[in-house]
Residue frames as a rotation matrix with the C-alpha (Angstrom) as fourth column:
UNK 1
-0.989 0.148 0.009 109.37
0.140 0.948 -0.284 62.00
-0.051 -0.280 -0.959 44.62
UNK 2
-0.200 0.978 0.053 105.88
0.892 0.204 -0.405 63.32
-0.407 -0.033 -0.913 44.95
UNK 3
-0.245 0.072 0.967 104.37
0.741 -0.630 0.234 66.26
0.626 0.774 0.101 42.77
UNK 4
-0.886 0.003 -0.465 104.61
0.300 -0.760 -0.577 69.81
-0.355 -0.650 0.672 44.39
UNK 5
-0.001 0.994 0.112 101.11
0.813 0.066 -0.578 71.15
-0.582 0.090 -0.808 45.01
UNK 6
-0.843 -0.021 0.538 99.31
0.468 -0.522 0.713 72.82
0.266 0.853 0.450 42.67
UNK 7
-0.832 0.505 0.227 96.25
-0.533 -0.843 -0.076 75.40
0.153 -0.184 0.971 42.62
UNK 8
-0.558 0.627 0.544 92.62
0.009 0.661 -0.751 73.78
-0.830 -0.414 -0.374 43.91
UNK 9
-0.951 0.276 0.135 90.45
0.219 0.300 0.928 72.86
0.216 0.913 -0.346 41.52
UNK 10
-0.594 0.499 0.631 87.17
-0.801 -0.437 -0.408 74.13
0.072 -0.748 0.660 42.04
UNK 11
-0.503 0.041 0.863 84.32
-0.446 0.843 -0.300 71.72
-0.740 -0.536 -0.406 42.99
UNK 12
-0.934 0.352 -0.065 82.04
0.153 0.559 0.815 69.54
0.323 0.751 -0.576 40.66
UNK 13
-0.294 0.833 0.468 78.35
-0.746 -0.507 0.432 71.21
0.597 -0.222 0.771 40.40
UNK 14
0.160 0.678 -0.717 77.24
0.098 0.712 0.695 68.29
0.982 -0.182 0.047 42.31
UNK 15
-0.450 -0.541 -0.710 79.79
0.853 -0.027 -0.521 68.85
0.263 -0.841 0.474 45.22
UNK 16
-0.915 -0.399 0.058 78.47
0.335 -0.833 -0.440 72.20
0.224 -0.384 0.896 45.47
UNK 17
-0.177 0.919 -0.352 75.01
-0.312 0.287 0.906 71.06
0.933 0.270 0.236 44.90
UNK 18
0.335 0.417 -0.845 75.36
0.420 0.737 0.530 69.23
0.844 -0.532 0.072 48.23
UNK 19
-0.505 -0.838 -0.204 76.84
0.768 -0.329 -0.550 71.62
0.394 -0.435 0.810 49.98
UNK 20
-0.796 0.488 0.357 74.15
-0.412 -0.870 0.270 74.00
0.442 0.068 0.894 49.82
UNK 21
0.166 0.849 -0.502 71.89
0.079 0.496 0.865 71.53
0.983 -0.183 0.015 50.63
UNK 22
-0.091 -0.243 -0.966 73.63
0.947 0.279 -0.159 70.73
0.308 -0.929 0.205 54.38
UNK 23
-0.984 -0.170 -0.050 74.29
0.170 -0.823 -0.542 74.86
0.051 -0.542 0.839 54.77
UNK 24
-0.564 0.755 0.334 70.45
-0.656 -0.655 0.374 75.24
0.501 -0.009 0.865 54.16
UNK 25
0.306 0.792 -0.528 69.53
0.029 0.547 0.837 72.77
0.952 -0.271 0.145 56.52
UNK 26
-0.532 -0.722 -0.442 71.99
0.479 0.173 -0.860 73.65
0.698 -0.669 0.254 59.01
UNK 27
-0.429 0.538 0.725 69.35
-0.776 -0.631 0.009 76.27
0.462 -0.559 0.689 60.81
UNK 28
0.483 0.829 0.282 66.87
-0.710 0.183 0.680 73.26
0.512 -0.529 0.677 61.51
UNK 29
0.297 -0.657 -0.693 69.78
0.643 0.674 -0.364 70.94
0.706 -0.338 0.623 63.57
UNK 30
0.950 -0.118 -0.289 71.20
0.192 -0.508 0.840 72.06
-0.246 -0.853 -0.459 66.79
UNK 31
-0.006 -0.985 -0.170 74.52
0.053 -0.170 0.984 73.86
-0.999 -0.003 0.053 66.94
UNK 32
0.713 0.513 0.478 74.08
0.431 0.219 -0.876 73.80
-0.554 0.830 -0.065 62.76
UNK 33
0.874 -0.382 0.300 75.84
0.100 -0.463 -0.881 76.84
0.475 0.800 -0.367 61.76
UNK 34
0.376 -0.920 0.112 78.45
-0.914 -0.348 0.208 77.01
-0.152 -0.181 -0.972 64.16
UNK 35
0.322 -0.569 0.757 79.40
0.248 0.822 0.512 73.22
-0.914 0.023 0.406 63.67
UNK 36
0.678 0.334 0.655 79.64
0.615 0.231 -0.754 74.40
-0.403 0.914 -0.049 60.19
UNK 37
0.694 -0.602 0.394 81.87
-0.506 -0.798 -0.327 77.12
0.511 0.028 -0.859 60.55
UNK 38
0.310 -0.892 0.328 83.94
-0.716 0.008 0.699 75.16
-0.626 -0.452 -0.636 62.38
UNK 39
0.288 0.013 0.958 84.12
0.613 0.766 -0.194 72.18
-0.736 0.643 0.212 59.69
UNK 40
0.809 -0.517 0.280 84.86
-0.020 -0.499 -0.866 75.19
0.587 0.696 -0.414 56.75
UNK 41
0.642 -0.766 0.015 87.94
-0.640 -0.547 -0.539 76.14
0.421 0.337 -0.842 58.78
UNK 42
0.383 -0.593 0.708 88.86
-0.411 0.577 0.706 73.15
-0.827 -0.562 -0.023 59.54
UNK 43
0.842 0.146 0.519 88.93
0.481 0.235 -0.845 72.68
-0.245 0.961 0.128 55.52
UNK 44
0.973 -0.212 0.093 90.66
-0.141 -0.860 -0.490 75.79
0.184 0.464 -0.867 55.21
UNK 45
0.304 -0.919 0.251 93.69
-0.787 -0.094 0.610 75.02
-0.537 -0.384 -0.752 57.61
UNK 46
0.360 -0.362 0.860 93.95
0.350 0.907 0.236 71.36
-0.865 0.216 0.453 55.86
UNK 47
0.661 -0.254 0.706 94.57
0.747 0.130 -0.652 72.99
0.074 0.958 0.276 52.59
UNK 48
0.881 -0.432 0.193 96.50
-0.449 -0.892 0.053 75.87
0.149 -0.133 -0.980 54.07
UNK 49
0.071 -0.702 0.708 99.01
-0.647 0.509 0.568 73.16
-0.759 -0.498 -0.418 55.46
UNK 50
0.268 0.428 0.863 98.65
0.025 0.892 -0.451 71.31
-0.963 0.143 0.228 53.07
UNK 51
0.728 -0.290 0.622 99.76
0.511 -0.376 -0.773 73.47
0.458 0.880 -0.126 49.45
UNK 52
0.741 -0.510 0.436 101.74
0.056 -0.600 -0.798 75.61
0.669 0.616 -0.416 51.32
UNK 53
0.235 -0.944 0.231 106.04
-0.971 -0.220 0.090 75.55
-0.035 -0.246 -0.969 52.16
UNK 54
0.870 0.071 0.487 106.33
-0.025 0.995 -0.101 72.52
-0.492 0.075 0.867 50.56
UNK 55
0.362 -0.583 -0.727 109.61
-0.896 -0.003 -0.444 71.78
0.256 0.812 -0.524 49.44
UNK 56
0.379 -0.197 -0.904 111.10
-0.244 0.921 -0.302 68.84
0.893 0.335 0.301 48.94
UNK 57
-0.707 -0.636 -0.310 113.59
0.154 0.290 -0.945 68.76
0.690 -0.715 -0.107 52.11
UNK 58
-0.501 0.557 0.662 109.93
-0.864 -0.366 -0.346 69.62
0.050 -0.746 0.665 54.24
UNK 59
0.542 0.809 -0.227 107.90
-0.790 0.583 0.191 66.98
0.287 0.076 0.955 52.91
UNK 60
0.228 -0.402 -0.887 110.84
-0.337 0.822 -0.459 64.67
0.913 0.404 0.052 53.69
UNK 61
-0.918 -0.374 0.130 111.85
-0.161 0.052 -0.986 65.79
0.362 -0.926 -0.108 57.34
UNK 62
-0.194 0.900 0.391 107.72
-0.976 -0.215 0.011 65.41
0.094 -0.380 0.920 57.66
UNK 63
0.522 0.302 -0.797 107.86
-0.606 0.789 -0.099 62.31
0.600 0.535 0.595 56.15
UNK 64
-0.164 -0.538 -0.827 110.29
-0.100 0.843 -0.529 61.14
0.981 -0.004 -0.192 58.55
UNK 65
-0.818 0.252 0.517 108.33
-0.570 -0.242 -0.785 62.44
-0.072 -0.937 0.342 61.91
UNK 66
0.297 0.836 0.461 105.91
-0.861 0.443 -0.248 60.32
-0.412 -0.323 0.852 60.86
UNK 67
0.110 -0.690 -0.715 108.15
-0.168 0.696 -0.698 57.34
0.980 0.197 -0.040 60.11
UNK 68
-0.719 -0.577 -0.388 109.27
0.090 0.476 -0.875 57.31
0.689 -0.664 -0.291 63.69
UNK 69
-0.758 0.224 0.612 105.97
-0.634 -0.034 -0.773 57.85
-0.152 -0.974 0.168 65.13
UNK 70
-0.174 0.730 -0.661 104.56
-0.698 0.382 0.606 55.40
0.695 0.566 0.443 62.83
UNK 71
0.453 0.491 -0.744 102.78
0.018 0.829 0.558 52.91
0.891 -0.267 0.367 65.54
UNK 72
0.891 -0.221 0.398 104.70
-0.443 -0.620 0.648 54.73
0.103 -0.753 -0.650 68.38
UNK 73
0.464 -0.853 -0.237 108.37
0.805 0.518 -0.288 52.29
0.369 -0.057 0.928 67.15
UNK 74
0.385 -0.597 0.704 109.89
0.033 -0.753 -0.657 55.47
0.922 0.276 -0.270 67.45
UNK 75
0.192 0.174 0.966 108.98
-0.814 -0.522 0.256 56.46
0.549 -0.835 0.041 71.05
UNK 76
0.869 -0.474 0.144 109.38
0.240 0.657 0.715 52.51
-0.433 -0.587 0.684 72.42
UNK 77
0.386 -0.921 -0.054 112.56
0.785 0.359 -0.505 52.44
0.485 0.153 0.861 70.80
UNK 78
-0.006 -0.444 0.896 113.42
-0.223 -0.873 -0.434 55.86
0.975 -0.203 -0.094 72.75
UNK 79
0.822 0.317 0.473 112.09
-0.569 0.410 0.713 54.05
0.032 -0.855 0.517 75.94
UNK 80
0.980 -0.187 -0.066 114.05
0.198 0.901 0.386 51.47
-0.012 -0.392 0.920 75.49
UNK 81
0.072 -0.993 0.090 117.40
0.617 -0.027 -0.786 53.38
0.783 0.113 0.611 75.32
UNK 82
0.143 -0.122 0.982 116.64
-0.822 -0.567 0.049 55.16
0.551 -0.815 -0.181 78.18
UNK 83
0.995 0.023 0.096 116.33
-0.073 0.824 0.562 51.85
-0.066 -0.566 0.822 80.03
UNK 84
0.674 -0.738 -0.039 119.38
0.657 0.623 -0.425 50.59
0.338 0.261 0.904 78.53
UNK 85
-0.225 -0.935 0.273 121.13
0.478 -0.350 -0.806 53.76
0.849 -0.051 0.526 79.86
UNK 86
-0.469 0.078 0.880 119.74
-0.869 -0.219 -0.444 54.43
0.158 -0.973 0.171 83.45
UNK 87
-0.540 0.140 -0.830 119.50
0.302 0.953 -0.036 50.84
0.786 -0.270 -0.557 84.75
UNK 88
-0.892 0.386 -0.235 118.14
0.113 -0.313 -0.943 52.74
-0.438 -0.868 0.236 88.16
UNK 89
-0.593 0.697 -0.404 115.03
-0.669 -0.705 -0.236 53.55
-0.449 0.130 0.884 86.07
UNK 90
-0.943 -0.088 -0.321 114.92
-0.331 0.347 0.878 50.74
0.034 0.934 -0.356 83.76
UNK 91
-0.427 0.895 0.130 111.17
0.741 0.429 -0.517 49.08
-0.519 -0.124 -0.846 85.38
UNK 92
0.180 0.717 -0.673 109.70
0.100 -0.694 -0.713 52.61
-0.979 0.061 -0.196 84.69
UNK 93
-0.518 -0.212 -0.829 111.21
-0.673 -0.497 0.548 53.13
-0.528 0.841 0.115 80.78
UNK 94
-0.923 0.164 -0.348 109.96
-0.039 0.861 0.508 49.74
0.383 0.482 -0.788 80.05
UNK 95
-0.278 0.927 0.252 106.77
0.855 0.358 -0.374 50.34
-0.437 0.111 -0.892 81.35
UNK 96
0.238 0.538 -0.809 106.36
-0.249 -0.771 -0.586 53.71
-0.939 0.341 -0.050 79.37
UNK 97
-0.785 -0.600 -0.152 107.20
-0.453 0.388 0.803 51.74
-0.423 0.699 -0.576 76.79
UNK 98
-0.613 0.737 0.286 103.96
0.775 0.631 0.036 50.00
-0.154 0.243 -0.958 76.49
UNK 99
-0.205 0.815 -0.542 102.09
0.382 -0.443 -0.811 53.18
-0.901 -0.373 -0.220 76.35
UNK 100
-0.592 0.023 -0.806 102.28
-0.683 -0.545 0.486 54.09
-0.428 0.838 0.339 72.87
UNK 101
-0.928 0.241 -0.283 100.81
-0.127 0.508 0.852 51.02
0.349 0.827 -0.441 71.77
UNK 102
-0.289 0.898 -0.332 97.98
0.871 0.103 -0.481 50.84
-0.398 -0.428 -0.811 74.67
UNK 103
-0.178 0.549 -0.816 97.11
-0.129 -0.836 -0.534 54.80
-0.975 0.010 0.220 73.90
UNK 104
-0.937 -0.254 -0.241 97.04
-0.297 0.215 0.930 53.04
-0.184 0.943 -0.277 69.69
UNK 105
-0.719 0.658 -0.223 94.24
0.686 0.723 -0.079 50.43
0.109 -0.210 -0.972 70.87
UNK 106
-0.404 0.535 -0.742 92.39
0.660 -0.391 -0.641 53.33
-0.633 -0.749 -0.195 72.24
UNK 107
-0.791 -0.083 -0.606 92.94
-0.462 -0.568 0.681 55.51
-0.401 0.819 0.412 69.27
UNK 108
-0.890 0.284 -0.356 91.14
-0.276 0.285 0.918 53.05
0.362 0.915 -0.176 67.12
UNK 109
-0.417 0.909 0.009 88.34
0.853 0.395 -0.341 51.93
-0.314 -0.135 -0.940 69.03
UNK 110
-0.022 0.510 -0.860 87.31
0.291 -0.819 -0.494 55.72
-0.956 -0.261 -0.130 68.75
UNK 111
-0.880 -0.120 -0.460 88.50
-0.467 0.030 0.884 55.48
-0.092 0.992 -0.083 64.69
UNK 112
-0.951 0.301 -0.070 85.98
0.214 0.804 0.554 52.95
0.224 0.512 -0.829 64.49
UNK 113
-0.243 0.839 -0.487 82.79
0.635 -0.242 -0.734 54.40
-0.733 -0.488 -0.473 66.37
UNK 114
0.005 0.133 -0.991 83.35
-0.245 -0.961 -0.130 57.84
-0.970 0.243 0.027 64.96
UNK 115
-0.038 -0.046 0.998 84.40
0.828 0.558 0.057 56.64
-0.559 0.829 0.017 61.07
UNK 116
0.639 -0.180 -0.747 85.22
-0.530 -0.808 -0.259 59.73
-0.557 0.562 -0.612 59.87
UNK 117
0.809 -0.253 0.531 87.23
0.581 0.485 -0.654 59.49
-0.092 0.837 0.539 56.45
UNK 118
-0.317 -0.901 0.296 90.75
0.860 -0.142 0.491 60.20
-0.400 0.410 0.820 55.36
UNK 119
0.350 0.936 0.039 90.90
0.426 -0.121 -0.897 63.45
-0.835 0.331 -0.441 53.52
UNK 120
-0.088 -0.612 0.786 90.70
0.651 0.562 0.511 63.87
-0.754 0.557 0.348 50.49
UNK 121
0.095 -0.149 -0.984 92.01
-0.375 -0.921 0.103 67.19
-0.922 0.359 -0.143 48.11
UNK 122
0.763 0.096 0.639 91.91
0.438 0.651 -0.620 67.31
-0.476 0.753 0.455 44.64
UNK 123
0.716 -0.634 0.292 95.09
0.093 -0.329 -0.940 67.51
0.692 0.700 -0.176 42.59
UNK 124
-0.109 -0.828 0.550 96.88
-0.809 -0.248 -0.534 67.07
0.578 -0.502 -0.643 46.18
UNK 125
0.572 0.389 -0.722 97.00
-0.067 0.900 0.432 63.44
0.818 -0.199 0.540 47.45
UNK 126
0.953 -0.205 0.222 98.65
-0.240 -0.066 0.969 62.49
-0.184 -0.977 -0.112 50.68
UNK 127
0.409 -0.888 -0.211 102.16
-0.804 -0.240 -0.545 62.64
0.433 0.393 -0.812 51.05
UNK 128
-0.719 -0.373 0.586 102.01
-0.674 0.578 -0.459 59.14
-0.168 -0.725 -0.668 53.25
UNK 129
-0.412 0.442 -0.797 100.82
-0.150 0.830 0.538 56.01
0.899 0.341 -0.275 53.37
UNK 130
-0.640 -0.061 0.766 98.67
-0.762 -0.075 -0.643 54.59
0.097 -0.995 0.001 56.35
UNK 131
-0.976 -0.169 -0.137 97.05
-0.185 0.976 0.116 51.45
0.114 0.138 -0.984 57.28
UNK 132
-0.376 0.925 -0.055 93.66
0.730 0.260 -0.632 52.36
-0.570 -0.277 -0.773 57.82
UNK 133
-0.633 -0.055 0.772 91.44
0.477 -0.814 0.333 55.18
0.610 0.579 0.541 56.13
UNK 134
0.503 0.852 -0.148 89.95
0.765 -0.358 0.536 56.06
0.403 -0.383 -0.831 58.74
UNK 135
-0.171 -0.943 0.285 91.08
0.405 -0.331 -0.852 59.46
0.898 -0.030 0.439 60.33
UNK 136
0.139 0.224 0.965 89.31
-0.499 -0.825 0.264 60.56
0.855 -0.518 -0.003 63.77
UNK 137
0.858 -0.513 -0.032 91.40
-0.501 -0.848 0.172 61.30
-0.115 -0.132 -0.985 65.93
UNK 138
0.436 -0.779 -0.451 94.83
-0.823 -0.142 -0.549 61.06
0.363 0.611 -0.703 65.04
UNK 139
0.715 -0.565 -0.413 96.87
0.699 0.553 0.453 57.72
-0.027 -0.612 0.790 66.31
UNK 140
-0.021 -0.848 0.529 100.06
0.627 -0.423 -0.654 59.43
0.779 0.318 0.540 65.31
UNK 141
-0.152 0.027 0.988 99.23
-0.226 -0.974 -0.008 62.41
0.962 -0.225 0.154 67.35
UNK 142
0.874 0.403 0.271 97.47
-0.434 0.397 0.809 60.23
0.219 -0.825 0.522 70.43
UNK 143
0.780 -0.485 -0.396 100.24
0.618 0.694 0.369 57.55
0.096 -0.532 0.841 70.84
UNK 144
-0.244 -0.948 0.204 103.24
0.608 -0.313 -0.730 60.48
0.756 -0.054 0.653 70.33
UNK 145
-0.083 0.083 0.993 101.59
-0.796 -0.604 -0.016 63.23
0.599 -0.792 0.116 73.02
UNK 146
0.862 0.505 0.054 100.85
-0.357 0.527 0.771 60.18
0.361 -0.684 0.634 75.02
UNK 147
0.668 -0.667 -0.329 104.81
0.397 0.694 -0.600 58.91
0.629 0.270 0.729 74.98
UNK 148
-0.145 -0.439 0.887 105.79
0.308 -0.872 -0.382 62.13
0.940 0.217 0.261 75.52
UNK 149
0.496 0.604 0.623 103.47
-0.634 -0.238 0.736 63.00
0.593 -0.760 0.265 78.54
UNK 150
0.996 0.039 -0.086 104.19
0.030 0.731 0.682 59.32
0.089 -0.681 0.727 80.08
UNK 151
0.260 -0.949 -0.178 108.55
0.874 0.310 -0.375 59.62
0.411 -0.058 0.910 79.44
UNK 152
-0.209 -0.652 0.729 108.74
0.071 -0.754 -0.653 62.80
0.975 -0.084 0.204 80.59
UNK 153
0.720 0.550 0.424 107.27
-0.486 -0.036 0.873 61.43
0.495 -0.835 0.241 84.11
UNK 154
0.951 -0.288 -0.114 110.22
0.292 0.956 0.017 59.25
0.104 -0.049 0.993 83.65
UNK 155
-0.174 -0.966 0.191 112.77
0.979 -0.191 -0.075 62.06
0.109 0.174 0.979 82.68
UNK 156
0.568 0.727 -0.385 111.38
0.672 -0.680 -0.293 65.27
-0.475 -0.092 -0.875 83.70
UNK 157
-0.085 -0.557 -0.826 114.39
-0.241 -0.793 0.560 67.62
-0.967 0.247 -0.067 82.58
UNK 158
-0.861 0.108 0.497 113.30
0.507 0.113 0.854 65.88
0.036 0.988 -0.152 78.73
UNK 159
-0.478 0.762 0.437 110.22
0.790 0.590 -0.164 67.11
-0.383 0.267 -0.884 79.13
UNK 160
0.473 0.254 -0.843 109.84
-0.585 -0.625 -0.517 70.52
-0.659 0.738 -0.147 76.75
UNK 161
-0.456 -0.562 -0.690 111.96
-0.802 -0.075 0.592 68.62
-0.385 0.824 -0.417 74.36
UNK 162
-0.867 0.364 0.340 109.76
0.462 0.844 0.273 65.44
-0.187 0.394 -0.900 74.18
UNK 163
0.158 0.878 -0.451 106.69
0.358 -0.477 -0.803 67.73
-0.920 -0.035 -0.389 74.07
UNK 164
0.030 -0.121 -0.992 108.12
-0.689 -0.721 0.067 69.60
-0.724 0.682 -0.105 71.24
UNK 165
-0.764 -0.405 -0.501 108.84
-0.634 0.332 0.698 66.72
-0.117 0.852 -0.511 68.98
UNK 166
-0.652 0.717 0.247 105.65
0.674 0.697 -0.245 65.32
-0.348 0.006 -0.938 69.65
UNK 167
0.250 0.591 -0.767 104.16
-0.019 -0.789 -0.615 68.51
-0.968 0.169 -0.186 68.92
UNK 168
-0.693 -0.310 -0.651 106.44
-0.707 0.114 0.698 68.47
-0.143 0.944 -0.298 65.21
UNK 169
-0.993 0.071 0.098 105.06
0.111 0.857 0.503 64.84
-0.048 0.510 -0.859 64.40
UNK 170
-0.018 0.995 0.096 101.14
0.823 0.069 -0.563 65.96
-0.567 0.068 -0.821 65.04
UNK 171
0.266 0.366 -0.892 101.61
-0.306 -0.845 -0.438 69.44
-0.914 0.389 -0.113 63.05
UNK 172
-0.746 -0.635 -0.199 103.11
-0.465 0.284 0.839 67.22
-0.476 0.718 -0.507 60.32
UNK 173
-0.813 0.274 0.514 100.02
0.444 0.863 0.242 65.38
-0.377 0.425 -0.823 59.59
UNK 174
0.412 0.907 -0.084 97.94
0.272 -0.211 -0.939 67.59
-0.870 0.364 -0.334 58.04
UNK 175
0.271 -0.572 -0.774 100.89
-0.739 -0.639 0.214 68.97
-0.617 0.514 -0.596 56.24
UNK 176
-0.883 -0.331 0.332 101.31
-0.034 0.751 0.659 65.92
-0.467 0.571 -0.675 54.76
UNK 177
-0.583 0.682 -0.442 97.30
-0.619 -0.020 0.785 65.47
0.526 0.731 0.434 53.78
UNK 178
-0.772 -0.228 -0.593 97.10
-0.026 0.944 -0.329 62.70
0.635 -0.238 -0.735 56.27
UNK 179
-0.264 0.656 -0.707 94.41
0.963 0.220 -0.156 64.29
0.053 -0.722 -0.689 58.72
UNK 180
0.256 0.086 0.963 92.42
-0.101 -0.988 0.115 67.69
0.962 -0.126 -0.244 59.07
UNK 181
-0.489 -0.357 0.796 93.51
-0.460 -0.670 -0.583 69.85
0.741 -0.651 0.163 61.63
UNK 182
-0.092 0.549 0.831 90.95
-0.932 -0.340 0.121 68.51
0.349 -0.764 0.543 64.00
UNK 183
0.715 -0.142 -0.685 91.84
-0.225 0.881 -0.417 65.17
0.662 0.452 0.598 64.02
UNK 184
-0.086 -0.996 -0.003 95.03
0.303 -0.023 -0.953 66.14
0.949 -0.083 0.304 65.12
UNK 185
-0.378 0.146 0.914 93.70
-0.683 -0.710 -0.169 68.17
0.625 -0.688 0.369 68.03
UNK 186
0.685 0.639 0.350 91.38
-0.701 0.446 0.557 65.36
0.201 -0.627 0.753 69.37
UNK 187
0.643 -0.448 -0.621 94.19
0.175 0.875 -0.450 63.02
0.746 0.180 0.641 69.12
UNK 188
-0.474 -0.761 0.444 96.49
0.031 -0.518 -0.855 65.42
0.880 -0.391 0.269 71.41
UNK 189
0.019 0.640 0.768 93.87
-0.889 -0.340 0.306 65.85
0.457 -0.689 0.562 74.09
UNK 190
0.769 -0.025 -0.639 93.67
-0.057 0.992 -0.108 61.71
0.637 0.120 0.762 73.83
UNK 191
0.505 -0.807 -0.306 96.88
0.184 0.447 -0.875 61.48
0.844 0.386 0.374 74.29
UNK 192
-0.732 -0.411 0.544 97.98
-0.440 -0.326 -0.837 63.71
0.521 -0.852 0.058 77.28
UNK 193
0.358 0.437 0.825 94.97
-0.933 0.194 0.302 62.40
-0.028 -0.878 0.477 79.63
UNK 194
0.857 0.217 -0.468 96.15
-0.169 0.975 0.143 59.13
0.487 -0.043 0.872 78.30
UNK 195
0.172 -0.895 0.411 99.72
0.224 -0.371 -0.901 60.17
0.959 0.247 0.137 79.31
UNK 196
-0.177 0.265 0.948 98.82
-0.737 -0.674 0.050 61.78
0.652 -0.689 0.315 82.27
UNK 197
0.518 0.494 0.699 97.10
-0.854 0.348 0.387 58.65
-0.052 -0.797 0.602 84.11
UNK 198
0.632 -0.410 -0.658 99.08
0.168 0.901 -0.400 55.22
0.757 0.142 0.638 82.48
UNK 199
0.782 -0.400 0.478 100.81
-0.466 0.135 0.874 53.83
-0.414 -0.906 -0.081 85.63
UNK 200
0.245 -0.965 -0.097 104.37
-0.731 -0.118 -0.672 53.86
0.637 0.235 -0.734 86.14
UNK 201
0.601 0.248 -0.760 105.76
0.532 0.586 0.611 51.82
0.597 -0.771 0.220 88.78
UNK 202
0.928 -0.133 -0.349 106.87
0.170 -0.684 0.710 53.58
-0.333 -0.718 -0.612 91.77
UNK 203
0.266 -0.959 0.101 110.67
-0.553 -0.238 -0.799 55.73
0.790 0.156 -0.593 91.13
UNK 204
0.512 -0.452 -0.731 113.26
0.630 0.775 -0.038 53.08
0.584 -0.441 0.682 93.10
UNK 205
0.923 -0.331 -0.199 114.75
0.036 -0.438 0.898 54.95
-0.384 -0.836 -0.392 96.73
UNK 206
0.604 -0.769 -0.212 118.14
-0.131 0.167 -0.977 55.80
0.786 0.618 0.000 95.94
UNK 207
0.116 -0.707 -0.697 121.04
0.901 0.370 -0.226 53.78
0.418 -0.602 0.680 98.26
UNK 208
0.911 -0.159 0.382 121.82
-0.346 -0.799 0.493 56.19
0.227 -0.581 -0.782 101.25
UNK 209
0.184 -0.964 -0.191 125.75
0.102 0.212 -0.972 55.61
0.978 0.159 0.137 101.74
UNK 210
0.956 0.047 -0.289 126.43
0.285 -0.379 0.880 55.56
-0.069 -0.924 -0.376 105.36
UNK 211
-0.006 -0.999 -0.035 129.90
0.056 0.035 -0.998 57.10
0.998 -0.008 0.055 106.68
UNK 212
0.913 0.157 -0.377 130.84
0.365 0.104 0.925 55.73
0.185 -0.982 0.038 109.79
């Protein structure tokens, strides 16, 4: 379906033209070279994840972690079978339900300040589609650590296993092309404080049985 990656091209004399320019101005800017160094290896890991263990059955099981956390359907639709099978709970599943899409809203205002760009590799395009090009910080990554965080307040004995598959669906999106590494990171961070504070409503007393 999509072409297995090939070797980088190097850059175009201009790209590298400007490149020098920013590293030899980085001294007169605060923080300069180390923001730089961290921006190269944040390059590095995107193309590290990015060309390599690609095979067809990876790029698909990636492709489908970010299918189900496209816009956080996945995670309500996991909410909402939890509801549908612990009626005792059901106020709280249905209100961690709304959090993927509130911790979305949030995502993007910060897409939109910041306006960082998609990125973009020659000879290795993204292995996904998305609806915006903008990429700081991840929605994907924000609304799934946020789901996570907020259902396992709901189900605590889920919670290494909702952590983990939220963890899969953010390490997938660079591997796809979809976001650099750091993207992903700010989006996680997002996510759990959002996670962390979205109100539940209170857990319902369970019935004391008397025996008389």
């Amino acid at each position: 379906m999509f072409e297995r990656p090939r070797a980088l091209r190097p850059a175009p004399p201009e790209t590298r033209r400007r490149r020098l320019a920013r590293w030899a101005a980085a001294p007169t800017r605060p923080f300069g070279r180390t923001l730089q160094a961290i921006g190269r290896a944040d390059q590095r890991a995107l193309v590290a994840l990015r060309t390599h263990g690609h095979t067809d059955l990876t790029d698909r099981i990636a492709q489908g972690l970010g299918l189900f956390g496209e816009m956080g359907s996945g995670w309500i639709a996991l909410a909402a079978t939890g509801a549908a099978l612990q009626p005792e709970r059901r106020t709280r599943w249905l209100a961690a339900a709304t959090a993927p899409p509130v911790a979305i809203v949030l995502n993007y205002s910060i897409k939109l300040t910041i306006g960082r760009q998609r990125p973009l590799l020659d000879d290795h395009p993204p292995l996904a589609r998305a609806p915006s090009k903008l990429s700081f910080p991840s929605a994907h990554s924000t609304s799934s650590v946020a789901a996570a965080v907020v259902l396992g307040r709901v189900a605590p004995g889920a919670r290494p296993a909702l952590l983990c598959f939220a963890g899969a669906i953010c390490a997938c999106r660079p591997y796809l092309g979809m976001h650099y590494p750091s993207d992903v990171l700010a989006g996680a961070a997002l996510g759990a404080v959002v996670g962390k504070v979205y109100p539940l409503p209170a857990e319902e007393p369970t019935p004391v049985e008397v025996v008389l």
